[in-house]
Backbone as JSON, one array per atom type, in Angstrom:
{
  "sequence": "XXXXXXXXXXXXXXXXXXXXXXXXXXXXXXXXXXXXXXXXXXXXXXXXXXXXXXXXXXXXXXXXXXXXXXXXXXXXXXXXXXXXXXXXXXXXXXXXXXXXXXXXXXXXXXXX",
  "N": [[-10.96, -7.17, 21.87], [-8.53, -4.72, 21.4], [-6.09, -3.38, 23.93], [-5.79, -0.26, 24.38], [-2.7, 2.71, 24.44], [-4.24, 4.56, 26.15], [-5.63, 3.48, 27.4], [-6.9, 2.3, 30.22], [-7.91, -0.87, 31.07], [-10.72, -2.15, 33.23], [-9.77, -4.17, 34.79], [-8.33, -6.25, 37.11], [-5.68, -6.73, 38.02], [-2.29, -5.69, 36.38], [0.6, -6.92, 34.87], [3.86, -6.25, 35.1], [4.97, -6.23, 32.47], [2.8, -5.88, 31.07], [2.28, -3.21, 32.02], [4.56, -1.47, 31.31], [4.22, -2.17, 28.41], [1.31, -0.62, 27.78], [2.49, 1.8, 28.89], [4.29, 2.62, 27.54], [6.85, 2.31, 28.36], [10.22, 0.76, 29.61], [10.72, -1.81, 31.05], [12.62, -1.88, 33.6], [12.36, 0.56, 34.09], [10.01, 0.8, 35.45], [10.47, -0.43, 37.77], [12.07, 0.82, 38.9], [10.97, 3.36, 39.2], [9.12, 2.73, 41.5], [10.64, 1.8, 43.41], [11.35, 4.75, 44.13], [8.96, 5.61, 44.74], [7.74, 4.82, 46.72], [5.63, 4.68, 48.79], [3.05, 5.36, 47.19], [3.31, 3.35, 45.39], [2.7, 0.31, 45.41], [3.25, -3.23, 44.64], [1.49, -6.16, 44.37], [3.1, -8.96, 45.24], [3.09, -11.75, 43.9], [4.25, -15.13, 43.54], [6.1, -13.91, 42.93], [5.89, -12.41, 41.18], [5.23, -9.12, 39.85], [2.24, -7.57, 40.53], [-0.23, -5.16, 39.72], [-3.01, -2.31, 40.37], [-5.75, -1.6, 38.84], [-5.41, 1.65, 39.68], [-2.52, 1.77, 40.71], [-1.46, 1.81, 38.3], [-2.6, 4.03, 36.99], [-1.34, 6.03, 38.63], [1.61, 5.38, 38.1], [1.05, 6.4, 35.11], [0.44, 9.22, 35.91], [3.33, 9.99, 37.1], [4.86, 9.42, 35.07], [4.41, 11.44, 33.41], [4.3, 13.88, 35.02], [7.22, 13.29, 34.79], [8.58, 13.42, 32.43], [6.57, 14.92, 30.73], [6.37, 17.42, 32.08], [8.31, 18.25, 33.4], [9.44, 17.78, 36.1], [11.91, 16.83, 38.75], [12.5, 14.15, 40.0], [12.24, 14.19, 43.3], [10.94, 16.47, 43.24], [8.45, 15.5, 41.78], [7.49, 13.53, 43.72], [6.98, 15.81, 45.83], [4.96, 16.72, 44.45], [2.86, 14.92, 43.86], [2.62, 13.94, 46.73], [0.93, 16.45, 47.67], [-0.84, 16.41, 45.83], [-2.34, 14.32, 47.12], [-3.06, 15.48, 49.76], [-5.41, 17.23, 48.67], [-8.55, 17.43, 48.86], [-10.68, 14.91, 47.16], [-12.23, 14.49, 44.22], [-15.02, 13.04, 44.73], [-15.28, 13.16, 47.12], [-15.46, 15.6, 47.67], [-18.0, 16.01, 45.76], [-19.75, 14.58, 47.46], [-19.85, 16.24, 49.64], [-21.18, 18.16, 48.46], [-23.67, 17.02, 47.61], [-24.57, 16.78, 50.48], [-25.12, 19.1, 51.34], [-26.84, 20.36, 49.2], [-28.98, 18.28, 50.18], [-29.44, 19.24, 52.48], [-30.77, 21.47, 51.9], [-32.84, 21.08, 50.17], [-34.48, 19.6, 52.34], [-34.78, 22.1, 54.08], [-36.44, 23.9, 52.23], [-38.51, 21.86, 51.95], [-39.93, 21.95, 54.12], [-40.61, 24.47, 54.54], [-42.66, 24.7, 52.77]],
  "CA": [[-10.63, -5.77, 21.67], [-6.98, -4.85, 21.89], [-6.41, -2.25, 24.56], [-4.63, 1.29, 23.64], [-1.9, 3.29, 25.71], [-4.59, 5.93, 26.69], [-6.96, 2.78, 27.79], [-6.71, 0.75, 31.14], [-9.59, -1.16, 31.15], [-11.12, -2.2, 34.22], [-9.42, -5.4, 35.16], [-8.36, -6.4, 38.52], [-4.51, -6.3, 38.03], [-1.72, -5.49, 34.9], [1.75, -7.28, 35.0], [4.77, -4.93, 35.11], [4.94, -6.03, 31.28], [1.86, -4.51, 30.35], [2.57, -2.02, 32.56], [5.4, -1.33, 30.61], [4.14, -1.55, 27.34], [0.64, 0.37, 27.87], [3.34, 3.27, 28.89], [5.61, 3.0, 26.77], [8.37, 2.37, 29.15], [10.73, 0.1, 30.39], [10.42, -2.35, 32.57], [13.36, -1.43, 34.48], [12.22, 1.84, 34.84], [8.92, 0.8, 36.54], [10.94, -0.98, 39.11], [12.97, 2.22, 39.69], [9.97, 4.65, 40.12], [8.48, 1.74, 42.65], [11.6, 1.9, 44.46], [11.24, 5.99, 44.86], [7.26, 6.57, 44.96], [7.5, 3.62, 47.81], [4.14, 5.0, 49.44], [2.27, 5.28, 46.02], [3.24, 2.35, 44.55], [2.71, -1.2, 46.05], [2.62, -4.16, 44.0], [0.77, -6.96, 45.05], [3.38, -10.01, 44.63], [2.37, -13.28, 43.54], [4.71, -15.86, 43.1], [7.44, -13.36, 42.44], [5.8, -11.58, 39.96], [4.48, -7.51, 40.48], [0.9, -7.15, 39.42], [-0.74, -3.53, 39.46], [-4.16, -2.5, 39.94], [-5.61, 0.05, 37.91], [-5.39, 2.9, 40.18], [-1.34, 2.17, 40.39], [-1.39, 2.25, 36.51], [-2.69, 5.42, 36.46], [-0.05, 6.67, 39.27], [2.47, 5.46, 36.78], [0.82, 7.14, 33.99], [0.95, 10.51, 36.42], [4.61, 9.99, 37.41], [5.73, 9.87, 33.51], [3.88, 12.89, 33.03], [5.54, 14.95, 35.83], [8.96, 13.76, 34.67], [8.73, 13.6, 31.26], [6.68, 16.16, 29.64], [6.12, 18.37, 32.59], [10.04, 18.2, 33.77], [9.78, 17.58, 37.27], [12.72, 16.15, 38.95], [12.15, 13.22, 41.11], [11.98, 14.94, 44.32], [9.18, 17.45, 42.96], [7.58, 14.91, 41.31], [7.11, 13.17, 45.17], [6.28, 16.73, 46.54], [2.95, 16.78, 43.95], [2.09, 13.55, 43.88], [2.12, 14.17, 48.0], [0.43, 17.13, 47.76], [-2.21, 15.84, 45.33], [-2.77, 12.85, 47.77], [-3.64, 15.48, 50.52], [-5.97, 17.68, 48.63], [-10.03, 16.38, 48.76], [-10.94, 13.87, 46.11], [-13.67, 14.94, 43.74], [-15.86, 11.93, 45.42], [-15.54, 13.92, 48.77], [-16.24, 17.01, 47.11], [-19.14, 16.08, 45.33], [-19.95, 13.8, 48.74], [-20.08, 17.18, 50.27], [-22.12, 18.99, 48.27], [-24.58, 16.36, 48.35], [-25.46, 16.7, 51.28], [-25.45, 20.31, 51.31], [-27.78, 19.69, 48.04], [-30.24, 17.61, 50.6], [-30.12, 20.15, 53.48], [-31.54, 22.96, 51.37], [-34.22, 20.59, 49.9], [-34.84, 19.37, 53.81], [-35.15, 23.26, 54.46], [-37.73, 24.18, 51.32], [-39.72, 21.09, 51.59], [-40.44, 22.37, 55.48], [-41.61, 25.45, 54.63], [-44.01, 24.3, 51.93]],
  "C": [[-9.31, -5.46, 22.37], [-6.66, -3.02, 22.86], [-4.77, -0.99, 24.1], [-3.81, 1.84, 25.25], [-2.92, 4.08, 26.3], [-5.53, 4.8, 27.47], [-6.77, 1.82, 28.76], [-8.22, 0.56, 31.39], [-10.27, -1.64, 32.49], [-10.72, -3.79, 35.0], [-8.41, -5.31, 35.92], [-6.45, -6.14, 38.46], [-3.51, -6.8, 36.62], [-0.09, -6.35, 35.39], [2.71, -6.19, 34.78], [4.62, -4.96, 33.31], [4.08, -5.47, 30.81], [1.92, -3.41, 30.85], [3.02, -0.89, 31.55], [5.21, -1.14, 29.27], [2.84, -0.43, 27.49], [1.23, 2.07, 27.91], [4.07, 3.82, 28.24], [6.8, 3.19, 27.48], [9.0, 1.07, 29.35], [10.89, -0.88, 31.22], [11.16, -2.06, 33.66], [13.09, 0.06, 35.34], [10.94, 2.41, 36.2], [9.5, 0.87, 37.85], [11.83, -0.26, 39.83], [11.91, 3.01, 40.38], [9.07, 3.97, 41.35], [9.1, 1.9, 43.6], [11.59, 3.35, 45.27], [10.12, 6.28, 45.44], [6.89, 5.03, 45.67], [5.96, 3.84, 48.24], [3.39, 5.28, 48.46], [2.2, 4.48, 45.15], [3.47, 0.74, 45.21], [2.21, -2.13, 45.69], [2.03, -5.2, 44.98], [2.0, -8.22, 44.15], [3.14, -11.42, 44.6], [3.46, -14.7, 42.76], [5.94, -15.52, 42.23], [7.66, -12.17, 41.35], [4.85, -10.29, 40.48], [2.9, -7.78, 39.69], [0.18, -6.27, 40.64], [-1.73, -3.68, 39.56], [-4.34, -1.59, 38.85], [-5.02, 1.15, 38.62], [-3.68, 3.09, 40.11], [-0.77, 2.43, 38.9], [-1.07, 3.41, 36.31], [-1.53, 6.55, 37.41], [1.04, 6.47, 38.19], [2.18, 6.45, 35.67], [1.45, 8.78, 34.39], [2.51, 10.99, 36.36], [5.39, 10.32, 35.65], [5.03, 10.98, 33.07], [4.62, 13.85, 33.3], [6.53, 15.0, 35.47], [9.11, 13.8, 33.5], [8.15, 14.68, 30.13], [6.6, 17.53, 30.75], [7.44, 18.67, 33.38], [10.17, 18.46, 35.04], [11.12, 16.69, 37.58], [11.73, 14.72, 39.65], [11.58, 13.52, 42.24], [10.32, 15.78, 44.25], [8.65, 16.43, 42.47], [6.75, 14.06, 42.34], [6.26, 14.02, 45.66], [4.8, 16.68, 46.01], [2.35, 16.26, 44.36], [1.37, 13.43, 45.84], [1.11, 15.67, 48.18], [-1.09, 17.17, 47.24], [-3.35, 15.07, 46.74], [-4.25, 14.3, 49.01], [-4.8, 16.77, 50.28], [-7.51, 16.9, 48.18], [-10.24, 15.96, 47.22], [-11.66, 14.42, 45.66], [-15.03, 13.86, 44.04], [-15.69, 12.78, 46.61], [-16.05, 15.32, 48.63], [-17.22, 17.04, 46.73], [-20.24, 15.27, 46.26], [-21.0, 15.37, 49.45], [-21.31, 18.16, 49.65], [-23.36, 18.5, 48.17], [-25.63, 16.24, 49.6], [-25.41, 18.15, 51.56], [-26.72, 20.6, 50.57], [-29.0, 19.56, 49.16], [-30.91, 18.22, 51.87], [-30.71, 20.99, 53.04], [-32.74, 22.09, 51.18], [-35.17, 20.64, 51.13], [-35.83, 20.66, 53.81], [-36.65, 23.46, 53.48], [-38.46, 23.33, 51.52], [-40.86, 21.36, 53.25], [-41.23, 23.27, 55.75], [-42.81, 25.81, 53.82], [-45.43, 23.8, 52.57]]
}
C-alpha cells in the first residue's frame, strides 16, 4: 500500500527524500528549515544520511503550513511553533482530567 501526502504511516524513520516528496517540497528546502527550526528539528544521522521520525514529519508538515498557506514569515513561524511547544499537550490535558475523573468517583463511591 503506497503511502499518500496526507499519510505518514507509523514507521520508525523517513529519509529527507521521502520527506521531500510526501510534502511536496524540495529537498533543499528541508535542509534550510532544519537549519532555522534548529530546536524542532533534529535528524538522526546515519552514515551521512538525515532520517526523520514521524513526529519531525509532522513538524515539517506544520512549518509548510505556517509559511505557505498561513503566510507566516520565518521568525513568526518560530514564535508559534515555540509557543505551541509551551502550551499543555492534549495527553496532559486529558492526563489531568483523568484523574480529576477518578477523584470524584473516589469521593461518590465513599459516600455510598
Amino acid at each position: 500500500m503506497a503511502e499518500t501526502k496526507n499519510d505518514v504511516k507509523a514507521r520508525r524513520y523517513y529519509t529527507i527524500g521521502e520527506v521531500a516528496k510526501l510534502l511536496d517540497l524540495e529537498p533543499h528546502v528541508l535542509r534550510f528549515w532544519e537549519k532555522e527550526f534548529r530546536k524542532q528539528i533534529r535528524p538522526l544521522r546515519l552514515a551521512g544520511r538525515r532520517l526523520y521520525p514521524p513526529e519531525q514529519v509532522e513538524i515539517f508538515r506544520r512549518i509548510k503550513t505556517l509559511l505557505y498557506e498561513e503566510g507566516y514569515t520565518i521568525a513568526g513561524a518560530k514564535k508559534k511553533l515555540a509557543a505551541k511547544k509551551d502550551e499543555p499537550g492534549l495527553r496532559e490535558v486529558l492526563l489531568e482530567i483523568r484523574k480529576d475523573l477518578l477523584a470524584i468517583y473516589k469521593l461518590l463511591d465513599n459516600n455510598s
